[in-house]
C-alpha positions as CSV (number, residue, x, y, z in Angstrom):
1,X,17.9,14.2,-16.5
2,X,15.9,16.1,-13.9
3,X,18.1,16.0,-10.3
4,X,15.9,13.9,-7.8
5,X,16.0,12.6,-4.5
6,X,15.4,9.5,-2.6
7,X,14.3,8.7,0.4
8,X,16.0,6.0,3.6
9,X,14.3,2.3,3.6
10,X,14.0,0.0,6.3
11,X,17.0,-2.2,7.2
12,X,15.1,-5.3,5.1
13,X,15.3,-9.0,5.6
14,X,13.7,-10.6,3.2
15,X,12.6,-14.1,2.2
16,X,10.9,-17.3,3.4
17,X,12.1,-18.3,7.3
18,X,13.2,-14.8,8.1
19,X,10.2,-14.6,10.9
20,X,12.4,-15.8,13.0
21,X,14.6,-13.4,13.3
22,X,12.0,-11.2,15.0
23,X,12.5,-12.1,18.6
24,X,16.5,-11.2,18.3
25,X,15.8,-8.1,16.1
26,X,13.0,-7.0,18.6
27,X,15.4,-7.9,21.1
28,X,18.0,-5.4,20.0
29,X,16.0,-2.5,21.4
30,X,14.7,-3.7,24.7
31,X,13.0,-5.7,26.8
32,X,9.3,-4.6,26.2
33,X,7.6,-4.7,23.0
34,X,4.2,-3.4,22.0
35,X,2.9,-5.7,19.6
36,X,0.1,-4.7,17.1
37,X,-1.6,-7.4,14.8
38,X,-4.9,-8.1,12.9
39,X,-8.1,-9.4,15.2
40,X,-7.6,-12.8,13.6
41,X,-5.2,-14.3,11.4
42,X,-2.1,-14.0,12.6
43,X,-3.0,-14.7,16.6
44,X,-4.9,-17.4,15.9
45,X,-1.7,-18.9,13.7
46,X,0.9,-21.0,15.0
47,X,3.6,-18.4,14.0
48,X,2.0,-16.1,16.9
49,X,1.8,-18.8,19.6
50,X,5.7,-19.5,18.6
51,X,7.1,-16.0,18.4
52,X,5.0,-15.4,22.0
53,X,7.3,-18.4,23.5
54,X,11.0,-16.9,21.5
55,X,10.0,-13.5,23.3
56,X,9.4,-15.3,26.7
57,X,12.2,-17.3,26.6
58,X,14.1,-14.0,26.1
59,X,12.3,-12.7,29.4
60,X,11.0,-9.5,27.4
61,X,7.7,-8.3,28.8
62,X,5.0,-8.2,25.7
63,X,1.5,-5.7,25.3
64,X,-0.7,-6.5,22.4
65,X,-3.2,-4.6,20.8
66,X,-5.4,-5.5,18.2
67,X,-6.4,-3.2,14.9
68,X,-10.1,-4.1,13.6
69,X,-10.3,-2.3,10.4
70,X,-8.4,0.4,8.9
71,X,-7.0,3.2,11.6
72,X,-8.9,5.8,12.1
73,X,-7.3,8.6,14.8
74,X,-9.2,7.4,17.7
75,X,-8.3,4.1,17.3
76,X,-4.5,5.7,17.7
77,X,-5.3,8.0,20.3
78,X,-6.4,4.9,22.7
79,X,-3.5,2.7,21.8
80,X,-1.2,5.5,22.9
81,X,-3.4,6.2,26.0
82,X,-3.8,2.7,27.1
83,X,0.4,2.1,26.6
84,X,1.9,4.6,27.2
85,X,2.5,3.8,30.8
86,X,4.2,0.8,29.2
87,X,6.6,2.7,28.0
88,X,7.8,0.2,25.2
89,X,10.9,-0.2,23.8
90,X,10.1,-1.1,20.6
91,X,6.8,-1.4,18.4
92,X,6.3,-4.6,16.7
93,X,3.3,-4.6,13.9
94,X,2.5,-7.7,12.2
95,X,-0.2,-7.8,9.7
96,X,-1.9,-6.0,6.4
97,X,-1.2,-2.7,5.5
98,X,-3.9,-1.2,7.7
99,X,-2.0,-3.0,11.2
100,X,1.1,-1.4,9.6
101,X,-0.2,2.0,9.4
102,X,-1.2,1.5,13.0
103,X,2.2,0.6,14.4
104,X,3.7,3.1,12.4
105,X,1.2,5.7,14.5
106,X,1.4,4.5,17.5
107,X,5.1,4.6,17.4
108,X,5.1,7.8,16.2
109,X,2.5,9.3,18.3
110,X,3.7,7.0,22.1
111,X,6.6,9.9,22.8
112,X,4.3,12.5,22.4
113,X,1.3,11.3,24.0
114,X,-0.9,13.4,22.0
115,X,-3.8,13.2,19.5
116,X,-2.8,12.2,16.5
117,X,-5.9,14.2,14.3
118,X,-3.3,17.7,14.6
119,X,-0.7,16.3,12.8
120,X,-2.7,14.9,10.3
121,X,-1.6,16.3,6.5
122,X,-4.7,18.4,5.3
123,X,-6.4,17.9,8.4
124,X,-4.7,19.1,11.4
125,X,-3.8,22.2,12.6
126,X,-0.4,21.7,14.4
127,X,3.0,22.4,13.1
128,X,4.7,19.2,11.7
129,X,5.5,15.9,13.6
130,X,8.8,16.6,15.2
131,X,9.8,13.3,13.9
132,X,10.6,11.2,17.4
133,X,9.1,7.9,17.4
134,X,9.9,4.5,19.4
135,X,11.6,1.9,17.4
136,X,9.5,0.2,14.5
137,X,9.4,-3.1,13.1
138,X,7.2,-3.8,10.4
139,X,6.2,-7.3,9.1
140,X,3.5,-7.8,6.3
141,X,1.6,-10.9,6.4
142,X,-0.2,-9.5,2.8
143,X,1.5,-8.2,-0.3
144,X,0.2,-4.8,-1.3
145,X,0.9,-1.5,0.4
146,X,4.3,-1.7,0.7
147,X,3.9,0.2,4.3
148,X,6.6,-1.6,5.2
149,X,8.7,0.5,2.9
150,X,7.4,4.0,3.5
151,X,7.1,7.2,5.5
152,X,3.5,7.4,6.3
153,X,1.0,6.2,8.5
154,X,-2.8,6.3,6.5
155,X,-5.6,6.7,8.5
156,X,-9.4,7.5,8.2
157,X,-12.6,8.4,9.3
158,X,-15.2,7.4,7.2
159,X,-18.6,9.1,6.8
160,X,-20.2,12.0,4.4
161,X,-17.3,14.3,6.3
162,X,-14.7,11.3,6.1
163,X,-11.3,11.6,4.8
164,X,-8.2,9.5,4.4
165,X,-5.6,11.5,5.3
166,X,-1.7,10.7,6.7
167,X,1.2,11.3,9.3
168,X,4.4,11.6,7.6
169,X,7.9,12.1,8.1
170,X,11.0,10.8,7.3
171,X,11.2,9.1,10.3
172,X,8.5,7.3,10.2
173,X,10.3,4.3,8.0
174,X,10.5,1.3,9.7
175,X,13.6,0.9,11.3
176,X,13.4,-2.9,10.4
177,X,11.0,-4.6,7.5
178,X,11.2,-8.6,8.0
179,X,9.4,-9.3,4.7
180,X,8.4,-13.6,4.8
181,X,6.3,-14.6,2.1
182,X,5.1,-17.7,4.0
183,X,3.3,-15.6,6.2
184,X,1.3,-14.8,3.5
185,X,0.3,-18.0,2.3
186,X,-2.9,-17.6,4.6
187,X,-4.2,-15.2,2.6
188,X,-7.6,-15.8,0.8
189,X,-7.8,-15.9,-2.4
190,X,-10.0,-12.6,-2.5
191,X,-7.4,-10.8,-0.3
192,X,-4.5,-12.3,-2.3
193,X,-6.4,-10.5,-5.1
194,X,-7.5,-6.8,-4.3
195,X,-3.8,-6.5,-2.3
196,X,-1.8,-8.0,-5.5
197,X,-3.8,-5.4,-7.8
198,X,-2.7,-2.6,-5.1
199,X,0.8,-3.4,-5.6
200,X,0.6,-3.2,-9.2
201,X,-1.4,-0.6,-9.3
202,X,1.6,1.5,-6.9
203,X,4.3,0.3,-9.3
204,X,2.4,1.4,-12.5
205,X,1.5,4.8,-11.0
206,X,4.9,5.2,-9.7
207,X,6.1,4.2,-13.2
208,X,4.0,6.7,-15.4
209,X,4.7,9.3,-12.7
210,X,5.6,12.5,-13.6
211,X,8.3,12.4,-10.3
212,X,9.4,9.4,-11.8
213,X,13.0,9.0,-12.0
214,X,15.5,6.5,-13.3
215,X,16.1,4.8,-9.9
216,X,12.2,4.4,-9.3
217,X,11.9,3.3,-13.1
218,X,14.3,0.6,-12.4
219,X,12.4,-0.3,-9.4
220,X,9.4,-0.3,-10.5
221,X,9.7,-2.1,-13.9
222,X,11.1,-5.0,-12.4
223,X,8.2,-5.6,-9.7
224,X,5.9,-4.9,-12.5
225,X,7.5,-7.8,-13.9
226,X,7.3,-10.0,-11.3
227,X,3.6,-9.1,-10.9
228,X,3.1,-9.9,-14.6
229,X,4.3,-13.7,-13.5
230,X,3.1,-14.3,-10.4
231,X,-0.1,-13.0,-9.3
232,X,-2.6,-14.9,-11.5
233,X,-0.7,-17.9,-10.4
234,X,-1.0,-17.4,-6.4
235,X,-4.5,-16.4,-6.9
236,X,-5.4,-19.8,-8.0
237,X,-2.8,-21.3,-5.8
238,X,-2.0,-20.0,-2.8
239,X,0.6,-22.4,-1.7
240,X,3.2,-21.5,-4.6
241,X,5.6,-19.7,-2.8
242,X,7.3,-18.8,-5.5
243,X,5.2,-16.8,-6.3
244,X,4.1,-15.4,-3.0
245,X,7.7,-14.5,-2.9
246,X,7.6,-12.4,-6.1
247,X,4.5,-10.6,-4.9
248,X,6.0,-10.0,-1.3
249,X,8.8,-8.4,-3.0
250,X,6.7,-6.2,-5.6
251,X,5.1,-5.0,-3.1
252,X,7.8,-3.9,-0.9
253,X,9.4,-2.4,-4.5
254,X,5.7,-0.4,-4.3
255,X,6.7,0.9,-1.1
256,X,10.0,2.4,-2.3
257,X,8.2,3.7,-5.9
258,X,5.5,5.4,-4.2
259,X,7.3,7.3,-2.1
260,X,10.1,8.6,-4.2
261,X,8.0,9.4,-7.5
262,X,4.5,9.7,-5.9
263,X,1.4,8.0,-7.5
264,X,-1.3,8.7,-9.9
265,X,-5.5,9.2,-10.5
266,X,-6.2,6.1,-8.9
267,X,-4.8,6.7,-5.9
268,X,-6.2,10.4,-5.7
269,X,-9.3,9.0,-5.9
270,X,-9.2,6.2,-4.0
271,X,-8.4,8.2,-0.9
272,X,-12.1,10.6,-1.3
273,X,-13.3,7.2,-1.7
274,X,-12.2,5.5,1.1
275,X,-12.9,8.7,3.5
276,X,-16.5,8.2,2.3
277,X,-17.1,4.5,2.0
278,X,-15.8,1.7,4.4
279,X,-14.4,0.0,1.1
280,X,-10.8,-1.9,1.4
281,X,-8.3,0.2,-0.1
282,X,-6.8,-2.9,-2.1
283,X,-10.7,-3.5,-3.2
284,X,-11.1,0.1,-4.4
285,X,-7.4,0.4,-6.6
286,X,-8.2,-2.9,-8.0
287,X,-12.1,-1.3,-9.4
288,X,-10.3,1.6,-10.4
289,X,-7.3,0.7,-12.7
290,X,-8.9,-0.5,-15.8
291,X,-11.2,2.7,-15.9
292,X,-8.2,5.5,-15.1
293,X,-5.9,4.0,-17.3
294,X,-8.2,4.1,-20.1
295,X,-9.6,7.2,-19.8
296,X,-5.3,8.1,-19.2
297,X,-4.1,6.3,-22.4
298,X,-6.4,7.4,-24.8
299,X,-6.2,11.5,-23.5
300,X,-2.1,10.6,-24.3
301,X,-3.1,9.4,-27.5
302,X,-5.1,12.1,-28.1
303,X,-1.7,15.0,-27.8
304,X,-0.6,16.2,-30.9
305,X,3.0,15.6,-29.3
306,X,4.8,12.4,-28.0
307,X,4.2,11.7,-24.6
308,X,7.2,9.2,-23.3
309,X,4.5,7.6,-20.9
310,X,2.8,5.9,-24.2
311,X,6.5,4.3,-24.3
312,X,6.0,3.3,-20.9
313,X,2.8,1.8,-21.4
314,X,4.2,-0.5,-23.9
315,X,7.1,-1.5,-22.4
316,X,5.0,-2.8,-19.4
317,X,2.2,-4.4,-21.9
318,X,5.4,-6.6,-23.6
319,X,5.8,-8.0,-20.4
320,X,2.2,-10.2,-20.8
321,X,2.8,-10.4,-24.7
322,X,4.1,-13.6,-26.4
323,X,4.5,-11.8,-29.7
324,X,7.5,-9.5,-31.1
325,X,8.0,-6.4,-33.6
326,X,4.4,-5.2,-32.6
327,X,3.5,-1.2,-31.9
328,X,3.8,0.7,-28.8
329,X,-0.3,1.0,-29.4
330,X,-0.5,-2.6,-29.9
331,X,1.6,-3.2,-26.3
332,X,-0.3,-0.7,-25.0
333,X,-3.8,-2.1,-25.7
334,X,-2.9,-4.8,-24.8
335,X,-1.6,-4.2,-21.1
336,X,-5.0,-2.8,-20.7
337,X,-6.9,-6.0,-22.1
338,X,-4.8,-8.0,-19.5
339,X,-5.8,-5.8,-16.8
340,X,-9.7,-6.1,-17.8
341,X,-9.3,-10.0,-18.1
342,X,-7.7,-10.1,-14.3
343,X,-10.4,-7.7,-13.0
344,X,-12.9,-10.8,-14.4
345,X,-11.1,-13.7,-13.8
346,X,-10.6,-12.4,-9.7
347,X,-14.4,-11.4,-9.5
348,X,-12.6,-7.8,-8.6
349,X,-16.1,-5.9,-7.1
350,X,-17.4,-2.7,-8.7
351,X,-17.3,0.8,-6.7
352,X,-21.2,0.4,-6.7
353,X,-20.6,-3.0,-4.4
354,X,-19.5,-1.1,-2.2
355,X,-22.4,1.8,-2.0
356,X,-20.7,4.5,-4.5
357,X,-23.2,6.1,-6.7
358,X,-23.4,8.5,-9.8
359,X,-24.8,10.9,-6.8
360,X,-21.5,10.7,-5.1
361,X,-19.3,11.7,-8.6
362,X,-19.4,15.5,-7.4
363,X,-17.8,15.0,-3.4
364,X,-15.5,12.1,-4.6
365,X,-13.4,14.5,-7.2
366,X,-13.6,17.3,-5.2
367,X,-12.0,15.2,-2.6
368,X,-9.5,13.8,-5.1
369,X,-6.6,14.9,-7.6
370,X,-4.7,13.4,-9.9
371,X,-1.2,15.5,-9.6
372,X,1.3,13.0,-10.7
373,X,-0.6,11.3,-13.7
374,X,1.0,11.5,-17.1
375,X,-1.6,13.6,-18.6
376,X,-3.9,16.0,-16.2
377,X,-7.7,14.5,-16.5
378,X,-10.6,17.3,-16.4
379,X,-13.8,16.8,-13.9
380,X,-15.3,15.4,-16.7
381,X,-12.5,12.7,-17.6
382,X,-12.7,11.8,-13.5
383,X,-16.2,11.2,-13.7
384,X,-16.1,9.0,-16.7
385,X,-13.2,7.0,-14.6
386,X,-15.8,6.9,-11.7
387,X,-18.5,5.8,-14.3
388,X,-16.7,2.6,-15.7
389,X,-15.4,1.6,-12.6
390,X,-19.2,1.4,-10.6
């Protein structure tokens, strides 16, 4: 066994009802509370109109900023500007995985009253983020970055010189993840699907990883198996919390994979991508997954010696199978026949929906790596992913 490490998680509570919670748990760190949602969903709900009145009736003093799309450094940049006056106490972002990059940011970035751009990774030129932050509260109203879970803070600027790019540090985790599947029953059917294949595409990455390591193996298999259950049965009914429950969890598991054993060619590309493109991130992972692990499996196949992540492959394509004593080839095949059926049966889009072309190929993978995959893919392997996921 290789030695590993593992990073903190949030303090987690988890499971339908635990919204209300928030108003004590924000309470815990002050009186004033920067809160960050989506433009519509959740301030339009009745949740937001009730935790408003908890956090008035606790006399704590509430600023609320609203993220659009997904962060991009300016959008950070006047958040901090326009609040740090404020001066809050804590930083309470409730939404999809873009508002919870945002808080994460803002929190990060308030004690410094800086630009963020500097300290991006790849991108900026100052030393690393010293780390401060205000206190963070993360709660997901989608299942599928698992940002809730992690160190970083995504953000973007799209545009032929775009780039997706992160903040990172230790910590950056949440100090608190309230993870409540109810508030994701709201989601549409389309956004229930593109975030659901971005969870399970995290926990397969993590899974075939070459970081991977027995913890993150154990993590990772079971949300694969509660994906394997649950997600074509909340796409087509959104009100089973059951399974919005088993999906809110994978993707918090997703969180915890990614960023202990790192992820693979899908997500290396899908960052070139979404520098370039304004395509959702859950939209491009979900395009990509059927073509990278193809084009993956069958370079494994391929190696004259046995490569442990074919075993792996299996062992995940059992979980869909209803037949016994098969092959690891047979398991394996068939994961990926599962995968193209989903792709179909959500109406997943194609890169090419969202205005990728064969012209783009060249910038994308010279943009994008693929340094934790299972098997290294040549610039010729990456196109052919790029080809059959247009």
């Amino acid at each position: 066994m290789d030695p590993f490490t593992l990073t903190s998680t949030p303090n987690l509570h988890f499971g339908p009802g635990k919204i209300s919670i928030l108003p004590s748990a924000a309470k815990s760190f002050g009186s004033k509370i920067l809160l960050i949602t989506g433009t519509r969903s959740f301030p339009a709900s009745t949740d937001s109109l009730d935790l408003l009145e908890q956090l008035d009736a606790r006399k704590m003093s509430v600023e609320h900023f609203t993220i659009e799309n997904e962060p991009s450094p300016g959008v950070i940049d006047h958040a901090v500007r326009t609040f740090h006056s404020f001066a809050p106490d804590v930083v309470v972002a409730i939404g999809g995985g873009s508002v919870l990059d945002a808080g994460k940011a803002i929190s990060a970035m308030l004690p410094l009253n800086e630009a963020v751009k500097p300290y991006l990774e790849g991108i900026g030129k100052k030393p690393v983020h010293p780390g401060v932050k205000i206190p963070f509260i993360a709660v997901p109203t989608t299942a599928g970055t698992g940002s809730e879970a992690t160190k970083n803070a995504v953000l973007s600027e799209i545009g032929k010189r775009g780039y997706k790019k992160s903040i990172r540090h230790n910590n950056f985790v949440p100090n608190i993840a309230i993870v409540d599947p109810v508030l994701t029953v709201s989601c549409p059917p389309s956004i229930t699907a593109t975030s659901g294949m971005d969870a399970f595409t995290q926990l397969l990455e993590s899974y075939l990883s070459t970081k991977a390591n027995p913890i993150t193996d154990a993590l990772a298999y079971e949300g694969l198996k509660r994906v394997s259950f649950s997600l074509m049965n909340v796409y087509h009914d959104g009100d089973n919390l059951e399974a919005r429950t088993n999906m809110s969890l994978a993707s918090y598991i997703s969180g915890i994979t990614l960023a202990n054993a790192g992820l693979g060619t899908v997500h290396g590309l899908a960052s070139a991508i979404g520098g370039y493109f304004a395509i959702q991130h859950g939209v491009i992972c979900s395009s990509l997954i059927l073509a990278a692990n193809k084009v993956t499996l069958r370079k494994l196949r391929s190696e004259k010696e046995t490569n442990g992540a074919i075993i792996k492959y299996a062992s995940v394509g059992k979980m869909f199978s209803r037949s016994e004593g098969k092959s690891d080839e047979y398991y394996a095949d068939l994961l990926l026949s599962v995968v193209e059926t989903w792709t179909k049966e959500m109406d997943v889009p194609g890169l090419s929906d969202g205005g990728v072309a064969t012209k783009d190929f060249e910038k994308i993978i010279n943009a994008s790596d693929n340094k934790n995959n299972p098997v290294t893919l040549t610039k010729d392997e990456m196109i052919e992913v790029l080809e059959l996921a247009l």
